[in-house]
N, C-alpha and C positions, 0 to 999 in steps of 0.2 A: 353319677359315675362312681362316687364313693361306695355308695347304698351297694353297685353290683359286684364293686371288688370284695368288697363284705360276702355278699353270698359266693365268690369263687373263692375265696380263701376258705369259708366253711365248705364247700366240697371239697376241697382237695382235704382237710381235716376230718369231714365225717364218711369221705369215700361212700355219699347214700346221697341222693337226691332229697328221700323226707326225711331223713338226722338232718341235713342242713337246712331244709325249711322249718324244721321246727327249731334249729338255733339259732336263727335268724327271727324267729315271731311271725312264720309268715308262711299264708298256703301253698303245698307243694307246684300247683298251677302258677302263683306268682312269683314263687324262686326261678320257676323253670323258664319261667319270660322274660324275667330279670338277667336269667346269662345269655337266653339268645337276643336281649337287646344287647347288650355286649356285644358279642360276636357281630350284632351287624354294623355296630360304633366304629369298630376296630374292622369292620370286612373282613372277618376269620374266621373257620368253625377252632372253637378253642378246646370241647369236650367232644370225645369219644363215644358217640352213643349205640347203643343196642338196648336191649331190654333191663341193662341195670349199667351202673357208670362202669364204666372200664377205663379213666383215665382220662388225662390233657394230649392234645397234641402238641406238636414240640413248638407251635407258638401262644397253646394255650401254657406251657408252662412258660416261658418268656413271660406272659401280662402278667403269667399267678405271679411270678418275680417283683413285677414292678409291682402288681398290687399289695403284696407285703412289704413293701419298701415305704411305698406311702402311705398306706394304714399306720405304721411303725412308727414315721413322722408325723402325721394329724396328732396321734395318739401324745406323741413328746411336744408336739406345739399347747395342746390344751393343757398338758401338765406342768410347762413353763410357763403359762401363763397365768395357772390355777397358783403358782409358788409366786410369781409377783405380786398377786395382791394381796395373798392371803396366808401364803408357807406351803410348802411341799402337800401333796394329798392325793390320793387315788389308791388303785392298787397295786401291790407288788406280787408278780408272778413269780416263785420259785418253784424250781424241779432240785428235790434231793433224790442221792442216790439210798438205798434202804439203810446200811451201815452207818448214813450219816446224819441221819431222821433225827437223832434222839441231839444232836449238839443244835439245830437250828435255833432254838429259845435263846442260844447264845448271841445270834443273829438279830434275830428279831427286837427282841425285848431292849436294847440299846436302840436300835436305829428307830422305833417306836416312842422310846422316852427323849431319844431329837426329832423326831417327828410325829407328833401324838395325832393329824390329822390321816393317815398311812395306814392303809388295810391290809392284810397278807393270806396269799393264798397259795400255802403249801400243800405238797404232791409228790408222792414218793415214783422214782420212775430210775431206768436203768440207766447206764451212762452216755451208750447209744443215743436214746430216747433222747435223753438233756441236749446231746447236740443237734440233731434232731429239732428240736423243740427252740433250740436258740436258731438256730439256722435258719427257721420259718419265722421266727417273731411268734411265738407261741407265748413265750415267760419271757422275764426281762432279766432273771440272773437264776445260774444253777450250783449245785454242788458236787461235785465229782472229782475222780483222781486226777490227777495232771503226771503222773509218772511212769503211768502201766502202757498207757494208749495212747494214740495221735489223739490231738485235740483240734488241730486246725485253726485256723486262722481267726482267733477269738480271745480279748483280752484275758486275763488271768491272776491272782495272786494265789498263793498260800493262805491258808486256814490253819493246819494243825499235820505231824505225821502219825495216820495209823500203825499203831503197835498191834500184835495179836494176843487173842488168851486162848489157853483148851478150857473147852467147859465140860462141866463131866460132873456126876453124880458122885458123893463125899463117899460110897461107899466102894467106888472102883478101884481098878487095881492104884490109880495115880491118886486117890484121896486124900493120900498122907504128904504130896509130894510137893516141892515148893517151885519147881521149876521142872519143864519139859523138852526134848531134842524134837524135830521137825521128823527126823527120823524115829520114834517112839510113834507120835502122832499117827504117824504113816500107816503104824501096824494095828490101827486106833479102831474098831467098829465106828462109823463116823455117822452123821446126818449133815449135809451141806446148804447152802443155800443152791439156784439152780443155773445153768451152766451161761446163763442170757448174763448173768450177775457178773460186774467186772472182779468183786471180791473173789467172788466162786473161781475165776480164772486166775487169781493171783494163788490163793491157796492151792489150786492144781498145779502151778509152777512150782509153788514150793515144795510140794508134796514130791514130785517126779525128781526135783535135784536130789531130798533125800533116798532114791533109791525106788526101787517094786511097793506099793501103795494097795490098799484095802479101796477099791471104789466104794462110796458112799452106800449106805443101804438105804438111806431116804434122802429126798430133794425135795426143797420147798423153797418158794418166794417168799416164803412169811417165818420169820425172825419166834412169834412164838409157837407158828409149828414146831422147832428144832428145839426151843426149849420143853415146850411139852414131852415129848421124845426123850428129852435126857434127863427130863426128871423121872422116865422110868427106872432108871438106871441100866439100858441093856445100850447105849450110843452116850457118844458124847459129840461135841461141835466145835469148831474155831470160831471166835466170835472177834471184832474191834475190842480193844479195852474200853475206850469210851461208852463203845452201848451197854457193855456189860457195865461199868458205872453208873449208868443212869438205870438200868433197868432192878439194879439193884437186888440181885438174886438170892434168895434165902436158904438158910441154911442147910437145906437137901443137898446145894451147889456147892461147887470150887470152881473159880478161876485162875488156870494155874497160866503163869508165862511161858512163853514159846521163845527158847533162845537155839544157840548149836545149830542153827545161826542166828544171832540177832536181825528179824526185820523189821520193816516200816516202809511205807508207804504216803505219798503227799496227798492231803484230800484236799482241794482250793474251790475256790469262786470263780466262777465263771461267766461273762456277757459277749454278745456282739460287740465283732470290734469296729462300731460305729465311731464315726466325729460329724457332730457330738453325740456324746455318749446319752440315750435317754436318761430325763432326772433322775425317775426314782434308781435306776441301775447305777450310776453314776452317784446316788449321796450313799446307797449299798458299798460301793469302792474304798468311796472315801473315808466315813465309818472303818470300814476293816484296816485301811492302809494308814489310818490314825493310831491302829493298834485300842488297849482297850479292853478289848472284847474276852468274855468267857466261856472257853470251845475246850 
């Protein structure tokens, strides 16, 4: 029974019959016997067939429910009992959002040196996505805003508040400048990240409070697309202060502050609001809510 919640939880994740036969290790013939034993366990059809998937019916998504429910648990009973003999150990699935890719070391590298047996597998993905991805038991803790957007019914702390910078080539009009208004910005020839991005959606807010706005003349998912860009010097970009600290921009750059209005934004951690809470997400908690940490 396990074996075939496994292969419907990879259909519902790979939306393809062979993506999820070949994530599962197993021929598409015998994934595909695998869910209609299923279906005759449970006396259901649970999948929607025609010539390619097109979906659960609505008691195939009920099992898919219960079947990420119990995978979720097997998964936290062998990890509590992998930490009673021997200490915490498996892996840790995180989903960052892109802006906040560059502080996870901060994350990691602690909760690593208390748990030196803890593998990590990080994944840049939109905020959506993260919950999303928490919701189904996909990852066991995420990183994303907690002030822009609903977040629903899923535990929570603070990590750190994003501040903004313009970035912008040393020889533009703002090169000399040590500080910038939201309305300056506005009038900015811009390159943004892309509108899926909850960043992208905040900087659209703020942009439209300061008044009539330059829409972006590029859009990219990829952080050094927008810097390649502005090191031609003909765009520049809003970036997190933190990325731009890590990324450490050389001297073609400036990083100038976005004040007129002072903003910020909360970026926090995020897991299923399970009891109990799986280990590794739950020593991930504890870790942060110990304080500590370098973000």
């Amino acid at each position: 029974m396990l074996t075939k919640f496994e292969y419907l939880i990879a259909l519902a994740r790979e939306k393809n019959f062979g993506r999820a036969a070949q994530a599962c290790g197993v021929t598409q013939p015998s994934f595909s016997a695998g869910i209609r034993a299923l279906e005759e366990q449970v006396g259901l059809p649970l999948v929607i067939r025609s010539s390619r998937f097109q979906g659960f019916t609505p008691e195939g998504e009920i099992v898919l429910g219960w079947a990420r429910r119990i995978a979720t648990d097997l998964r936290s009973m062998r990890l509590e009992l992998a930490t009673a003999s021997g200490g915490l150990a498996g892996l840790l699935r995180i989903s960052v959002i892109p802006t906040a890719l560059a502080v996870v070391a901060g994350l990691t590298s602690p909760f690593r040196a208390r748990h030196p047996n803890v593998r990590f597998s990080v994944e840049s993905a939109n905020s959506g996505e993260i919950l999303r991805q928490l919701q189904n038991a996909e990852i066991d803790v995420g990183v994303t805003y907690l002030d822009n957007e609903p977040i629903g019914k899923f535990r929570f702390t603070p990590l750190y508040r994003e501040h903004y910078r313009l970035v912008t080539s040393a020889l533009s009009a703002f090169g000399e400048r040590d500080a910038v208004s939201w309305a300056e910005v506005a009038q900015t020839p811009l390159c943004l990240l892309t509108p899926d991005m909850q960043n992208r959606r905040i900087i659209d807010r703020l942009l439209s409070r300061s008044g009539a706005h330059l829409p972006p003349a590029v859009e990219s998912n990829s952080i050094m697309v927008l810097l390649s860009h502005v090191r031609t010097g003909n765009w520049s970009c809003v970036l997190p202060e933190k990325l731009v600290e890590i990324f450490g921009l050389g001297p073609g750059f400036r990083s100038i502050p976005i004040n007129d209005p002072e903003e910020a934004h909360i970026v926090g951690l995020l897991a299923s609001d399970r009891s109990p809470m799986p280990p590794l997400a739950q020593a991930m908690f504890t870790l942060v809510l110990e304080g500590g940490l370098v973000l």
